[in-house]
C-alpha positions as a Markdown table, in Angstrom:
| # | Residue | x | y | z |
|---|---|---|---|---|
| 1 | Unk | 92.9 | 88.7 | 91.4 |
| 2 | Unk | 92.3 | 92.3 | 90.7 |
| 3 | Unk | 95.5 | 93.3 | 89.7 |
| 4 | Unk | 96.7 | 93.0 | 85.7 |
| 5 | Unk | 100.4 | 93.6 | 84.5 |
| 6 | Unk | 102.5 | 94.4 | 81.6 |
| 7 | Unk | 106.3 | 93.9 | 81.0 |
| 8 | Unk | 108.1 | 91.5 | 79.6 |
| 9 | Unk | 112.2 | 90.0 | 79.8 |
| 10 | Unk | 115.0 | 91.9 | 79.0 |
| 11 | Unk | 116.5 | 89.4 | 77.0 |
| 12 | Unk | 116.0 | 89.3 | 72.6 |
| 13 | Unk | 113.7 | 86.1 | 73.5 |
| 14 | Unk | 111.6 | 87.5 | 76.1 |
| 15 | Unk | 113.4 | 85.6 | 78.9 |
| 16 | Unk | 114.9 | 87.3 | 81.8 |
| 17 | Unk | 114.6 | 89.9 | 84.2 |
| 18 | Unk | 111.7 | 92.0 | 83.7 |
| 19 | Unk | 110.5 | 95.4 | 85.1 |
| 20 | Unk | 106.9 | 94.5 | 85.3 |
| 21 | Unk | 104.4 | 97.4 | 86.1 |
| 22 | Unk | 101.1 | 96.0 | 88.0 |
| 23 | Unk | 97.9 | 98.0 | 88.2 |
| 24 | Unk | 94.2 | 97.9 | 89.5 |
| 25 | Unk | 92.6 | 97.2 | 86.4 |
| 26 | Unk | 89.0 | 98.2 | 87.9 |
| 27 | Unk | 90.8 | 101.2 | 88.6 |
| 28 | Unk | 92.9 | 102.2 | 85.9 |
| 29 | Unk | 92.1 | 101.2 | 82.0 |
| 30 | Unk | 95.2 | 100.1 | 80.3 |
| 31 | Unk | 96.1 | 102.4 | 77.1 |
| 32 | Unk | 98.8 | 101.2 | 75.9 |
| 33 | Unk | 102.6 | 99.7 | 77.0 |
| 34 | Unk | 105.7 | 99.2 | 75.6 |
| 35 | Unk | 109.5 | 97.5 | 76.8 |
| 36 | Unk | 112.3 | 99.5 | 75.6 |
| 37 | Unk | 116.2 | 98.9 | 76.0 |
| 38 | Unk | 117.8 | 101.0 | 77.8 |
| 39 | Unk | 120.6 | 101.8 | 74.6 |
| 40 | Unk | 121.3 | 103.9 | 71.7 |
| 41 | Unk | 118.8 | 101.1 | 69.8 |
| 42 | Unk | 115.9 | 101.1 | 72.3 |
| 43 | Unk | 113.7 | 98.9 | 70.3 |
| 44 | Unk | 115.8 | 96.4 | 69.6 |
| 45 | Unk | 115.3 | 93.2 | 71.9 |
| 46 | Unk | 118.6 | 92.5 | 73.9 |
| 47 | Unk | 120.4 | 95.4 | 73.0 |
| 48 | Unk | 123.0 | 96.4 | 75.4 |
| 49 | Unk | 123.4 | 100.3 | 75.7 |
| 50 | Unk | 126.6 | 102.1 | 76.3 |
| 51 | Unk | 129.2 | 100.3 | 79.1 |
| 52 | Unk | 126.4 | 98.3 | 80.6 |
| 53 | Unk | 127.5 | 94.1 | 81.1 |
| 54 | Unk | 123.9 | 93.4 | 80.6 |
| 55 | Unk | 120.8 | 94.3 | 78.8 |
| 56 | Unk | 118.7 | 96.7 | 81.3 |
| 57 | Unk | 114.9 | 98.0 | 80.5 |
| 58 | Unk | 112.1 | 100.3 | 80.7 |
| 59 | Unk | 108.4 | 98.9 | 80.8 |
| 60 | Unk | 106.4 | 102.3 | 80.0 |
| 61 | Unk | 102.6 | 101.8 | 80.2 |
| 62 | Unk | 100.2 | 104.7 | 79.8 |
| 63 | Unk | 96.4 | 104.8 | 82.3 |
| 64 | Unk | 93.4 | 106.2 | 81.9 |
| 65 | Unk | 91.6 | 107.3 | 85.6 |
| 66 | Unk | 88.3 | 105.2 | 85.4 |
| 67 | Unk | 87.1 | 107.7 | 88.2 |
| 68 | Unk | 88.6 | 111.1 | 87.0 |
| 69 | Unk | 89.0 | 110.8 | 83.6 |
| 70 | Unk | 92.7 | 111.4 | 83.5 |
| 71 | Unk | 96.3 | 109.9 | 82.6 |
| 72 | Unk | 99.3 | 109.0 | 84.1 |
| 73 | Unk | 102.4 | 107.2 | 82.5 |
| 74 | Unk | 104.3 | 105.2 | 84.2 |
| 75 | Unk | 107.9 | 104.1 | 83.7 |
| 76 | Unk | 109.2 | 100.7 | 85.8 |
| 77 | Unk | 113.2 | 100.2 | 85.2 |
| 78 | Unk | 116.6 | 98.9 | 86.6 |
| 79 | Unk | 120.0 | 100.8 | 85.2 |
| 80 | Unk | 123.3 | 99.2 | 85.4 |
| 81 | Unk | 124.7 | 97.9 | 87.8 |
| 82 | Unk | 128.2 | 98.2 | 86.6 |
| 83 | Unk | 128.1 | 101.6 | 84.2 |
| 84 | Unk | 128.2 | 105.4 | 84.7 |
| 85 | Unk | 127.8 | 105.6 | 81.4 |
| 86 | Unk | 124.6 | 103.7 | 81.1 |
| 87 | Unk | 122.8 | 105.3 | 83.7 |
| 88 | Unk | 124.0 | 108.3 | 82.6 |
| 89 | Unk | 122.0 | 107.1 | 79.0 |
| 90 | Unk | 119.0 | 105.7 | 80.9 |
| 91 | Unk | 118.3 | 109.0 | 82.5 |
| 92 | Unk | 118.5 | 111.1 | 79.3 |
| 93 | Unk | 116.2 | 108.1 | 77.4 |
| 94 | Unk | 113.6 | 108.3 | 79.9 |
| 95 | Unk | 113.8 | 112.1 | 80.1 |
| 96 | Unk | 113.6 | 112.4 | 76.2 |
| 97 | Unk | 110.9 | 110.3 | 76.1 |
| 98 | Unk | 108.5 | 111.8 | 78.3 |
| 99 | Unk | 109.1 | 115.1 | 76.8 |
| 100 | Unk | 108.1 | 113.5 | 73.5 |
| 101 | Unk | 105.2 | 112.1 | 75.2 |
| 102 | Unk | 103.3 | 114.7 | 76.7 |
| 103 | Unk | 100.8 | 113.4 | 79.6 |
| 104 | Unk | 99.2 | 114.9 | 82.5 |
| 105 | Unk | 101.4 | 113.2 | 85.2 |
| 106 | Unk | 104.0 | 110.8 | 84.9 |
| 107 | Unk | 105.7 | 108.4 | 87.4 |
| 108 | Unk | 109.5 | 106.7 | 87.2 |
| 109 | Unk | 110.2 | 103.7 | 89.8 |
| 110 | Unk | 113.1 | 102.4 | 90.0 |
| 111 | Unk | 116.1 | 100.6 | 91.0 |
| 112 | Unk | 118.8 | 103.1 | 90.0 |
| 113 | Unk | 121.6 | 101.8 | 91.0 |
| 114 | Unk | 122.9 | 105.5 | 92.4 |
| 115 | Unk | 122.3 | 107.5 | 94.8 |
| 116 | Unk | 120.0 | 110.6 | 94.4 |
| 117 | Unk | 123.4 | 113.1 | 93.7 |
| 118 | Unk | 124.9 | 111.0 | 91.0 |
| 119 | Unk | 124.6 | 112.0 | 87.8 |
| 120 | Unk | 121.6 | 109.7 | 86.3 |
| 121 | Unk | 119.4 | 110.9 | 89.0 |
| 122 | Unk | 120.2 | 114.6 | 88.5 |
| 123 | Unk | 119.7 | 114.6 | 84.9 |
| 124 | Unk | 116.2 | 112.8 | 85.9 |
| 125 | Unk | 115.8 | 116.0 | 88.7 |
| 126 | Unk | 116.4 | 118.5 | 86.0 |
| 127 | Unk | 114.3 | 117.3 | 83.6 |
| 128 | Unk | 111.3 | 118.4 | 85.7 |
| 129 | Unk | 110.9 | 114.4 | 87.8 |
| 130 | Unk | 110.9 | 115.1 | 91.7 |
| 131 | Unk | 112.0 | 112.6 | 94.4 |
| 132 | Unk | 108.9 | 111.3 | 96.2 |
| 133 | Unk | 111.8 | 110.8 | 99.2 |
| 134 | Unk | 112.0 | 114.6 | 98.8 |
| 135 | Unk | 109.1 | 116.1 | 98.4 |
| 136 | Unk | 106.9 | 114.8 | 101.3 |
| 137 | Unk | 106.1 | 116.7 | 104.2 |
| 138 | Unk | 105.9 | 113.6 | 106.3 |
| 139 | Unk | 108.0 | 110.0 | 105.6 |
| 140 | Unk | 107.5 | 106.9 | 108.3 |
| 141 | Unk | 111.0 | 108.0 | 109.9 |
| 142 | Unk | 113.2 | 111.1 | 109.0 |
| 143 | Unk | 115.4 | 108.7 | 106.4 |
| 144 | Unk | 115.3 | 105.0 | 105.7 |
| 145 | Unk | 117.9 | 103.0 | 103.2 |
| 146 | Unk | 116.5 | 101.0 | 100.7 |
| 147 | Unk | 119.5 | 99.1 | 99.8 |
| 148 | Unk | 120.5 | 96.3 | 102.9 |
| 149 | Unk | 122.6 | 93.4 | 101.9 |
| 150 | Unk | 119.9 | 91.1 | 103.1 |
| 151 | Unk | 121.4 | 92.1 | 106.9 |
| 152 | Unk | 119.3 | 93.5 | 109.4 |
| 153 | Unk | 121.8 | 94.7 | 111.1 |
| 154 | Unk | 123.5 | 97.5 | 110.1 |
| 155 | Unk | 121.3 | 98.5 | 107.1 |
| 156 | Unk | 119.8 | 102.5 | 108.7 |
| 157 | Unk | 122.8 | 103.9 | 107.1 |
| 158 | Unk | 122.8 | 102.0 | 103.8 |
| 159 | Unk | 122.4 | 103.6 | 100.5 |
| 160 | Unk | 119.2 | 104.8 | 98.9 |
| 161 | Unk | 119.1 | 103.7 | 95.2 |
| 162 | Unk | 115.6 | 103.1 | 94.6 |
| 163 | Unk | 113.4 | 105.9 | 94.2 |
| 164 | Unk | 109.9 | 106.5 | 93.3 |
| 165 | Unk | 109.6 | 110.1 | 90.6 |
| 166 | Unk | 106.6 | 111.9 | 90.0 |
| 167 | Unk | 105.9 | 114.8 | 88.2 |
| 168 | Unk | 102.1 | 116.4 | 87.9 |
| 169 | Unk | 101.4 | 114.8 | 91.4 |
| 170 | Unk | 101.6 | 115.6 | 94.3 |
| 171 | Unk | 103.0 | 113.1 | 97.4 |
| 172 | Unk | 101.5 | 112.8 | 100.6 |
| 173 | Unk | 103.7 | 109.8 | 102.1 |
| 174 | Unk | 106.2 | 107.6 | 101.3 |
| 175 | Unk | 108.1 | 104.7 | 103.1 |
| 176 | Unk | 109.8 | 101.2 | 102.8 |
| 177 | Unk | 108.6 | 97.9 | 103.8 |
| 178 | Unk | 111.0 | 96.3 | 106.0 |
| 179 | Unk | 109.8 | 92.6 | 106.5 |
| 180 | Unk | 112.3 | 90.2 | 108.0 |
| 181 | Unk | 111.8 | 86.0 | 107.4 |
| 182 | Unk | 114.6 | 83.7 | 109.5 |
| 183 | Unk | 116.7 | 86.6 | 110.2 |
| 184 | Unk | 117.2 | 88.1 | 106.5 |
| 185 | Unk | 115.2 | 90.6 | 105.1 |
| 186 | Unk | 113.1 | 89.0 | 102.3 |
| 187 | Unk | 115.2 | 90.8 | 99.4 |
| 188 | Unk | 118.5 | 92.9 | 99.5 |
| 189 | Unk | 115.9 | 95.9 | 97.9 |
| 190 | Unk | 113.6 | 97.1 | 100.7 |
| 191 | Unk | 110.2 | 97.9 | 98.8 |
| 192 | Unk | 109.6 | 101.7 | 98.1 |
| 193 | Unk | 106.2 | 103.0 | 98.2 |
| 194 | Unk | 104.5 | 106.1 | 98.4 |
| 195 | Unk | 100.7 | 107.7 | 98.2 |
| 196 | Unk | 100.5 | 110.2 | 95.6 |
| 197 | Unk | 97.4 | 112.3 | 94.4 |
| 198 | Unk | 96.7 | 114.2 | 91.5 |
| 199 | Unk | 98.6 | 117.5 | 91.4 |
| 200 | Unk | 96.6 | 121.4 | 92.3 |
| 201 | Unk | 99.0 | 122.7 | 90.4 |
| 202 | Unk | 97.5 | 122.0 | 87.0 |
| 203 | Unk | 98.4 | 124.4 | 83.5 |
């Protein structure tokens, strides 16, 4: 009861998967969101961008800091499944956008799709957006998959495709939750989360 959300579907009628962003809202004071397509016309409810099979967003919602007085945007998205190409696109969107949009500190989660050295995720690297994975001093294990097939068994070496980017803050932690219910993990995604705090580095 004291969280809010924004988002909506990915399809032109609002239906669909959705990249929903949730927030404290007697923490954080809700300034202003928007769902963009990831595509060449990102406004344009069910548009399709590049090879993708399937429309794919971006939920961006910007927050004000009841406590501090500061903001963050946040982006929540899934790239294709299916297309270099479009995750290739997704990255440079996000990255033009946030350069457009200047703010304080600024967080991407994500199911990517890719691994951290595929192209998408470097082009999200060089725009100045650091893996939370990466930048810790301590995780809850020295590496962890996020990607299992539903299969206990087997999954420590599975790929990592979902990712939490920050940049402007600083991470002190970051794990996956790995809850199991008649044998199965509860999704093929294992939940990424990290603690972040605002960055000492500030210009």
């Amino acid at each position: 009861p004291w969280m809010a959300h924004v988002g909506r579907g990915r399809d032109a009628d609002g239906g669909g998967e959705a990249c929903p962003i949730f927030y404290h809202f007697g923490k954080w004071e809700l300034l202003h969101h928007e769902t963009l397509w990831l595509a060449s016309d990102w406004r344009r409810p069910g548009a399709v961008g590049w090879t993708a099979d399937l429309p794919r967003t971006v939920t961006v919602a910007w927050f004000h800091h009841v406590a501090t007085g500061r903001r963050v945007r946040v982006y929540n998205t899934h790239w294709s499944h299916v297309s270099a190409d479009a995750r290739e696109g997704s990255a440079r969107l996000i990255a033009a956008l946030d350069a457009v949009h200047g703010v304080e500190a600024t967080a991407v989660l994500g199911d990517f799709n890719e691994e951290a050295d595929a192209l998408g995720r470097t082009l999200l690297a060089e725009s100045g957006f650091v893996d939370t994975y990466d930048a810790v001093r301590a995780r809850c294990r020295k590496s962890f998959p996020s990607y299992t097939t539903w299969n206990p068994e087997g999954s420590s070496g599975g790929p990592k495709i979902d990712a939490i980017y920050v940049k402007g803050l600083d991470t002190k932690w970051t794990c996956v939750d790995e809850i199991i219910k008649k044998d199965v993990f509860i999704s093929d995604h294992l939940p990424v989360h990290a603690v972040v705090s605002w960055s000492q580095k500030r210009e």
